[in-house]
VONU-205724 format. One record per residue (C-alpha): residue number from 1; z, y, x. Coordinates in nm, 2 decimals, padded with zeros to 4 digits. Each point is the difference from the previous one (the first is absolute). Example, Ala and Ser with C-alpha at 12.3 -4.5 7.8 and 13.67 -1.06 7.14 Angstrom:
REM VONU-205724
pos->1, z->00.78, y->-00.45, x->01.23;
pos->2, z->-00.07, y->00.34, x->00.14;
***
This chain:
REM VONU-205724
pos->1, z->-00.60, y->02.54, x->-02.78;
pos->2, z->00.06, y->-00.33, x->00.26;
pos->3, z->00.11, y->00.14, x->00.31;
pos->4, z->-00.16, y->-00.09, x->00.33;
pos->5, z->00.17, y->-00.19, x->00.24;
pos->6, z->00.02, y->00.19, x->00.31;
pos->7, z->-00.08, y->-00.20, x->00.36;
pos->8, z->00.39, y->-00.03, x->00.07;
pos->9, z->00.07, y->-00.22, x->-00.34;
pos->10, z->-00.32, y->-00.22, x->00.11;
pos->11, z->00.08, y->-00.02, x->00.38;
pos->12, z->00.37, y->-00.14, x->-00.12;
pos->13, z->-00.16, y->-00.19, x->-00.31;
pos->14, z->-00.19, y->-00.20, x->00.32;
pos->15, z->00.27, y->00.00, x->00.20;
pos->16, z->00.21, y->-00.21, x->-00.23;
pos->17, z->-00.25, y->-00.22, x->-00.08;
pos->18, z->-00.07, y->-00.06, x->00.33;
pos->19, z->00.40, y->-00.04, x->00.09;
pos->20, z->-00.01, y->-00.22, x->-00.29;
pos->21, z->-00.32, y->-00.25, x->00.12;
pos->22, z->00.18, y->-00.02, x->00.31;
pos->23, z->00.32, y->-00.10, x->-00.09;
pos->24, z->-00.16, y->-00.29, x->-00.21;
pos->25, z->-00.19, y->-00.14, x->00.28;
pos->26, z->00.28, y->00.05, x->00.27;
pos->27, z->00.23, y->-00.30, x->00.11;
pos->28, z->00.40, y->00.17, x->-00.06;
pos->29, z->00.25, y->-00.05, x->00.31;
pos->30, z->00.18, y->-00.27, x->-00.03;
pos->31, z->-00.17, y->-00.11, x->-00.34;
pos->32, z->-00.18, y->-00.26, x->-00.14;
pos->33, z->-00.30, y->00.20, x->-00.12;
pos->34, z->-00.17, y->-00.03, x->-00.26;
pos->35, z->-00.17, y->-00.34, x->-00.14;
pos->36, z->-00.29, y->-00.02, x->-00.20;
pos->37, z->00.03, y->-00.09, x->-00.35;
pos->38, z->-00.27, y->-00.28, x->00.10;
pos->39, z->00.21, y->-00.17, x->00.27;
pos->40, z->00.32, y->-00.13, x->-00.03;
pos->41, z->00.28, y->00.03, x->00.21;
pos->42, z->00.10, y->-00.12, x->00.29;
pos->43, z->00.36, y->-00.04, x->00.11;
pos->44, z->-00.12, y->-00.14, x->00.37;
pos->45, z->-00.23, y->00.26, x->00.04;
pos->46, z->00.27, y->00.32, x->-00.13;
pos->47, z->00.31, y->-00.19, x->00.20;
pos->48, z->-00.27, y->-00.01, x->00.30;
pos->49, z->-00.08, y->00.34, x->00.03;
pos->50, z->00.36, y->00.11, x->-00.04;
pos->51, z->00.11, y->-00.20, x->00.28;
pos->52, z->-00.29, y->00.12, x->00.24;
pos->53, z->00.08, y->00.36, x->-00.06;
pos->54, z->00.32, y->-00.09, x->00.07;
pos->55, z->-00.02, y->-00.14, x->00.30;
pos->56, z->-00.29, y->00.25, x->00.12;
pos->57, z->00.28, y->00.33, x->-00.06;
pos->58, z->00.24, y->-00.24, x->00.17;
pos->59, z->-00.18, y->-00.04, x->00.31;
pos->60, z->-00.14, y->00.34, x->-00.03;
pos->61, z->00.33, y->00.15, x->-00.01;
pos->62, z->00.09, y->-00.22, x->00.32;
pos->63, z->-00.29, y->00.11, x->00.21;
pos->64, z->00.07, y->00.35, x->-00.10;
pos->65, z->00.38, y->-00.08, x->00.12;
pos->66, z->-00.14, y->-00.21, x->00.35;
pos->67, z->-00.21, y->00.28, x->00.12;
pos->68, z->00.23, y->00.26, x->-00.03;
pos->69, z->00.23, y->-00.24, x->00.16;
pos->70, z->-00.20, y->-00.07, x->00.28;
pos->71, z->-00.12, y->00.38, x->00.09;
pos->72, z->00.31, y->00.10, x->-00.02;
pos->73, z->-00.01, y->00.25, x->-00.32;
pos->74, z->00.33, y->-00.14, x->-00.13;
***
């Protein structure tokens, strides 16, 4: 006799498919991404992007440091 799957199985079944889609359409921190197999790539673009997050967590980081700073939290 097959067995049916019960609602838990499914729910996680979906859940991991979904966790899965997601992950193949999300950018990774501090990565490249993915490229298509269609477009080549680019070394500008890649080096370009890694040197803008860069200097966005540097200057994050210093306007985190500033305020604090300035109202006198540390």
């Amino acid at each position: 006799m097959a067995r049916k799957p019960d609602r838990n199985e499914e729910a996680v079944r979906k859940a991991e498919a979904d966790l899965k889609r997601l992950g193949e359409q999300s950018e990774k921190l501090l990565g490249t991404g993915t490229t298509s197999e269609q477009e080549p790539e680019d070394n500008i673009e890649i080096w370009g992007k890694r040197i803008g997050r860069a200097v966005a967590y540097v200057l994050g980081a210093y306007l985190i440091y500033y305020f604090l700073r300035r109202y006198g939290v540390i």
